[in-house]
N, CA, C and O atoms as CSV, one atom per row, in Angstrom:
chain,resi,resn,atom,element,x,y,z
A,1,UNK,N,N,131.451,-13.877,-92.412
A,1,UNK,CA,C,131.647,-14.820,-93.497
A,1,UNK,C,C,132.850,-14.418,-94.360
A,1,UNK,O,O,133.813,-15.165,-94.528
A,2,UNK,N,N,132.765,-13.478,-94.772
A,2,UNK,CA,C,134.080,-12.600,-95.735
A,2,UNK,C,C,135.329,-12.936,-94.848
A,2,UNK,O,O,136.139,-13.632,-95.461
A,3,UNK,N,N,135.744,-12.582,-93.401
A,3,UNK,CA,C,136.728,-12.905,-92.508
A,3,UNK,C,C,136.868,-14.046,-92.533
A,3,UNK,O,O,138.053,-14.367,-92.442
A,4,UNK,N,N,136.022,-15.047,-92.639
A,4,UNK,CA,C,136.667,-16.503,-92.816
A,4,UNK,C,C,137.164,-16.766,-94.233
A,4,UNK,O,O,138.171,-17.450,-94.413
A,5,UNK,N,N,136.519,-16.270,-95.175
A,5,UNK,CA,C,136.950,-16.697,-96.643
A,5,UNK,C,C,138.302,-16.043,-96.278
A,5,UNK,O,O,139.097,-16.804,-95.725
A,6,UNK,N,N,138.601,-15.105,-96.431
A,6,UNK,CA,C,139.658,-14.621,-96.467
A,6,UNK,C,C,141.160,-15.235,-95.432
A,6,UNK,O,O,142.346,-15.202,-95.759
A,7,UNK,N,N,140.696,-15.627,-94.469
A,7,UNK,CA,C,141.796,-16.625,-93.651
A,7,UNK,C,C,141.564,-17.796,-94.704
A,7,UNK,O,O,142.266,-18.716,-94.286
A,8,UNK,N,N,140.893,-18.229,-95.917
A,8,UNK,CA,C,140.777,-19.158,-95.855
A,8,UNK,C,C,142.331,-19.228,-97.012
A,8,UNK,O,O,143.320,-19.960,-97.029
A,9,UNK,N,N,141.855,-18.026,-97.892
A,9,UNK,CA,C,142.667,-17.949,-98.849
A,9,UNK,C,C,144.076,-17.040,-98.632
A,9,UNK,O,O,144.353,-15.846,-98.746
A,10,UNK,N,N,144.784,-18.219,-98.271
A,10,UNK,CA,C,146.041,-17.708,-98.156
A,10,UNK,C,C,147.297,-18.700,-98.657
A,10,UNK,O,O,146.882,-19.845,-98.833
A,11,UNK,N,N,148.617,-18.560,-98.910
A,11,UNK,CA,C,149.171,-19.327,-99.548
A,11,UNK,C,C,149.608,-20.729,-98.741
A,11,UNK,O,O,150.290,-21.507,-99.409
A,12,UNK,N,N,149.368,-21.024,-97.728
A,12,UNK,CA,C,149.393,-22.122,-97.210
A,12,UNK,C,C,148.493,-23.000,-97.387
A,12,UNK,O,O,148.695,-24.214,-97.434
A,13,UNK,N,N,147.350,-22.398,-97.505
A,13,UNK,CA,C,146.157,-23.185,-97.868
A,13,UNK,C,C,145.432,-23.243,-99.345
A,13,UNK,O,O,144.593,-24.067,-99.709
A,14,UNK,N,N,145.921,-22.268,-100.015
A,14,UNK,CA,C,146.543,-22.403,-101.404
A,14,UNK,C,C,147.369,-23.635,-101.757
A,14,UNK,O,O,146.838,-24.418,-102.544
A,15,UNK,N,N,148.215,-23.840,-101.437
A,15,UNK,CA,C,149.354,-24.755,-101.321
A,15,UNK,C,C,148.755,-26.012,-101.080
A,15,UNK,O,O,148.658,-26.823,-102.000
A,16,UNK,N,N,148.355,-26.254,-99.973
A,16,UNK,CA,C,147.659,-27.285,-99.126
A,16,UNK,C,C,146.670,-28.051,-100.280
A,16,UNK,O,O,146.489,-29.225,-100.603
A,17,UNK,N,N,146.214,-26.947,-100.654
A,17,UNK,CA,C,144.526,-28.058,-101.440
A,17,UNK,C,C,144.812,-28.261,-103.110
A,17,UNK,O,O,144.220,-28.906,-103.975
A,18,UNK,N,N,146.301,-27.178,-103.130
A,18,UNK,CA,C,146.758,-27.830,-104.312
A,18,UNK,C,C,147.495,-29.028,-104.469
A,18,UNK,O,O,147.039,-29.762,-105.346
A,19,UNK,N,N,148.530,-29.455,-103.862
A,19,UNK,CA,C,148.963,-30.177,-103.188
A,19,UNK,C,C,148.106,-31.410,-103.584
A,19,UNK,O,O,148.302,-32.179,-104.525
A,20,UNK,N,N,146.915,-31.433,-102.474
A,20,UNK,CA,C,146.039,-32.317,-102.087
A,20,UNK,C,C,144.968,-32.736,-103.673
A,20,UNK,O,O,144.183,-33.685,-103.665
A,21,UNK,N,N,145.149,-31.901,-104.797
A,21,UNK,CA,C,144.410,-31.995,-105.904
A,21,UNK,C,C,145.105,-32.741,-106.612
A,21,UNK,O,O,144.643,-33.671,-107.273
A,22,UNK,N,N,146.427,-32.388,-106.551
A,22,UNK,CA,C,147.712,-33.052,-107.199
A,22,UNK,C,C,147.843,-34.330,-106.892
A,22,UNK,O,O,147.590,-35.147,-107.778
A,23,UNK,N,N,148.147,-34.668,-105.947
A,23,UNK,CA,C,148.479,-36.056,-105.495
A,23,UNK,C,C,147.167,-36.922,-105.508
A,23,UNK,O,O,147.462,-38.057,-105.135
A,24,UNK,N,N,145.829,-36.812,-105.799
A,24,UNK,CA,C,144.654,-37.403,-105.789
A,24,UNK,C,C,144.528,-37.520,-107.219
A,24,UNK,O,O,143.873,-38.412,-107.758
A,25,UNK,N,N,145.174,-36.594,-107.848
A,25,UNK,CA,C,145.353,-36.570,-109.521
A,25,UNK,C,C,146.016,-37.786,-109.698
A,25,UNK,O,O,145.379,-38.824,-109.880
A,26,UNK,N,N,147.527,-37.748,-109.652
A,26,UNK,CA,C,148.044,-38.705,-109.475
A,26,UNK,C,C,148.148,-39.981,-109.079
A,26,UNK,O,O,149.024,-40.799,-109.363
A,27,UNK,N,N,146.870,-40.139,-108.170
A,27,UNK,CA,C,146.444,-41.279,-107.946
A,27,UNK,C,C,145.766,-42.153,-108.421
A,27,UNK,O,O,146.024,-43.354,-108.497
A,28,UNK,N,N,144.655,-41.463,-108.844
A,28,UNK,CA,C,143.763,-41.606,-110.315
A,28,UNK,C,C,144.332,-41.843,-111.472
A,28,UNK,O,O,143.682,-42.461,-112.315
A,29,UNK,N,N,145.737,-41.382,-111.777
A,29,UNK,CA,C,146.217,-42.356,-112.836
A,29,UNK,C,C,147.191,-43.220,-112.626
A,29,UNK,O,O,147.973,-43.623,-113.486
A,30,UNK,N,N,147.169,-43.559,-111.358
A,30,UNK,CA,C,148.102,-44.602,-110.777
A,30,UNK,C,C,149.521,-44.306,-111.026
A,30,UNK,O,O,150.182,-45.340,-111.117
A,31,UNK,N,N,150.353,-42.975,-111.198
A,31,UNK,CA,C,151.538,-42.823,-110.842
A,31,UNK,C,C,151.813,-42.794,-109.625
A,31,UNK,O,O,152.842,-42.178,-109.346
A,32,UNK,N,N,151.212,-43.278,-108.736
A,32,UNK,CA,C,151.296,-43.273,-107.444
A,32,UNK,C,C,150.149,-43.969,-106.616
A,32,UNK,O,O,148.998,-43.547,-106.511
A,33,UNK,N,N,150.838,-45.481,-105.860
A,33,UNK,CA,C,149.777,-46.209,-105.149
A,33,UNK,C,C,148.590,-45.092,-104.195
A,33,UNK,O,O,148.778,-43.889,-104.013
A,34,UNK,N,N,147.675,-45.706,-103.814
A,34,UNK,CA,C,146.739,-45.206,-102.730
A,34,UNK,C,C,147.492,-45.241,-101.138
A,34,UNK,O,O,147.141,-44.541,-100.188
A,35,UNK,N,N,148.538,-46.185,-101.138
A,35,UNK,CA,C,149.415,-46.189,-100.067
A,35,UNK,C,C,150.095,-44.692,-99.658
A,35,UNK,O,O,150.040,-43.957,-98.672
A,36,UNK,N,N,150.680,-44.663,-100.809
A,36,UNK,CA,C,151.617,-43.019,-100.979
A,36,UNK,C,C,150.906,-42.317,-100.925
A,36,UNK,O,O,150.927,-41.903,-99.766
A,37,UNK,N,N,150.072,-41.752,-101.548
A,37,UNK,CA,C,149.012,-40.935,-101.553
A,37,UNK,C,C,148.265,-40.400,-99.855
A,37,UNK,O,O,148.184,-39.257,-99.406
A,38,UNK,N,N,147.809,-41.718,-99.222
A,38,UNK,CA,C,148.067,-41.683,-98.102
A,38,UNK,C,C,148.792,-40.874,-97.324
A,38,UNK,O,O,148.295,-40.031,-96.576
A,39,UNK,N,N,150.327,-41.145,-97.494
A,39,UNK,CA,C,151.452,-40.897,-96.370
A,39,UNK,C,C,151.127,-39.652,-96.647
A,39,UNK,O,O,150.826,-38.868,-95.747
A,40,UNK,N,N,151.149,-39.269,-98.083
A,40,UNK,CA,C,151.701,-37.823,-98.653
A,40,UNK,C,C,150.698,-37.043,-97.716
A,40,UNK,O,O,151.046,-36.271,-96.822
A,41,UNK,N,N,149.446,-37.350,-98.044
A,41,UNK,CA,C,147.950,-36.440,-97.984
A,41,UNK,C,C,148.298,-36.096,-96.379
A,41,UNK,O,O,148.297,-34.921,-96.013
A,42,UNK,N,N,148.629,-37.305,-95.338
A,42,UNK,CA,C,148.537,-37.164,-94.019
A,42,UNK,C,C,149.538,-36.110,-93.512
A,42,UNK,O,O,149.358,-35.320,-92.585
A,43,UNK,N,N,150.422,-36.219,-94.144
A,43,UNK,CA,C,151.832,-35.534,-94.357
A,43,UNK,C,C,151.344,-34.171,-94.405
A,43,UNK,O,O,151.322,-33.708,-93.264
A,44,UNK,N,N,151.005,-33.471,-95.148
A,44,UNK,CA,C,150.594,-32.244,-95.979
A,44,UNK,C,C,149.368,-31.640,-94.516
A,44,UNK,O,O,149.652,-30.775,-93.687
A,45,UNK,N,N,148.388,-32.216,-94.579
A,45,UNK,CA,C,147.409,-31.913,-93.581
A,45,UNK,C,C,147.469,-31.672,-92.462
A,45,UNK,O,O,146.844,-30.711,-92.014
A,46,UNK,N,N,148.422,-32.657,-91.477
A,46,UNK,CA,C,149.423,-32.670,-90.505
A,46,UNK,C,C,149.967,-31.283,-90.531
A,46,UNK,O,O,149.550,-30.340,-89.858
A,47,UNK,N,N,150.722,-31.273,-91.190
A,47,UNK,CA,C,152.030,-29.878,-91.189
A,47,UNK,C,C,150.538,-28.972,-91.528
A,47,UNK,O,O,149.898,-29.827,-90.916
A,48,UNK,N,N,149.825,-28.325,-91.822
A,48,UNK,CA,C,148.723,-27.502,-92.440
A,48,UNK,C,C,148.355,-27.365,-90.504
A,48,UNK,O,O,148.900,-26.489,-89.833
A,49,UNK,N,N,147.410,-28.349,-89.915
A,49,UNK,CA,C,146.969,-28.111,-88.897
A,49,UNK,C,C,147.595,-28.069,-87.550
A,49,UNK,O,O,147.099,-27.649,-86.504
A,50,UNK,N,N,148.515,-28.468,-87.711
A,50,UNK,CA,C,149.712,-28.467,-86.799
A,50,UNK,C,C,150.234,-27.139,-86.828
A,50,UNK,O,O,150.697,-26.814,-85.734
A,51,UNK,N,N,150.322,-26.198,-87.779
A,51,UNK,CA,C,150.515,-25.225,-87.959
A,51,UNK,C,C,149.809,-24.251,-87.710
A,51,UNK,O,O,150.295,-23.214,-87.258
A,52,UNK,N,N,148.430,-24.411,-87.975
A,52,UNK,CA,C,147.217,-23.442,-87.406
A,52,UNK,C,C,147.276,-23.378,-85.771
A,52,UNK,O,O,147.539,-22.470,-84.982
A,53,UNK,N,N,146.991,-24.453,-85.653
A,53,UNK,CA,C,147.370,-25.005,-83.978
A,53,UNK,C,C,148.323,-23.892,-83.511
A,53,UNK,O,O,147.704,-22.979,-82.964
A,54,UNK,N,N,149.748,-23.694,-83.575
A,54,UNK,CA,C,150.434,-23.143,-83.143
A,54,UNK,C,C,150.534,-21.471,-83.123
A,54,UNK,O,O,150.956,-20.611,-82.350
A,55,UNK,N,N,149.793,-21.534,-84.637
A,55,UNK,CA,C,149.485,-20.083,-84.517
A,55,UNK,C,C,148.235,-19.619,-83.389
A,55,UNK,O,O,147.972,-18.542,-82.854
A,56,UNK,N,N,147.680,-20.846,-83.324
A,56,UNK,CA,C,146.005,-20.016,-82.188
A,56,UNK,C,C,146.725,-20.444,-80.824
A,56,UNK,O,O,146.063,-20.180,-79.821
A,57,UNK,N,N,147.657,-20.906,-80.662
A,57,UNK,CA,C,148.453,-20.704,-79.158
A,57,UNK,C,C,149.364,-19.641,-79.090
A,57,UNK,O,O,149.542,-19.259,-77.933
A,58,UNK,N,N,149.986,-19.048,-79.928
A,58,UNK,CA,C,150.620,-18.249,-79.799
A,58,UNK,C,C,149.950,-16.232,-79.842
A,58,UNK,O,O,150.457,-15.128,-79.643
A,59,UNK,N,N,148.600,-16.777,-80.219
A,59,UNK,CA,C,148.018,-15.448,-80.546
A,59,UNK,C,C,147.403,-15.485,-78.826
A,59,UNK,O,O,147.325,-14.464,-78.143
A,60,UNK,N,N,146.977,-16.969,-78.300
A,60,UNK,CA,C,146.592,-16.100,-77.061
A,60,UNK,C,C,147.161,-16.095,-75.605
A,60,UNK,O,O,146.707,-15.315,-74.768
């Protein structure tokens, strides 16, 4: 359990769910449609798991 928290907290995924707090913030006060919000969120998550991805191919 501790080994997963700890992959969990790292600055990409730091980044990632801040990111993702931010722009849902922002949405909620409508500086930014649910459209954008969208692109952004898919955007962000994408590059996040796309990235994990490559790291668990390259480790084996």
């Amino acid at each position: 359990m501790k080994e997963k928290l700890s992959k969990l907290i790292n600055v990409k995924s730091i980044i990632t769910i801040a990111l993702t707090g931010i722009f849902a913030f922002l949405s909620v006060r409508g500086d930014i449609t649910g459209e954008q919000f969208l692109m952004i969120f898919t955007t962000i998550i994408a590059f996040y798991f796309g990235t994990q991805t490559e790291k668990k191919k390259d480790g084996e």
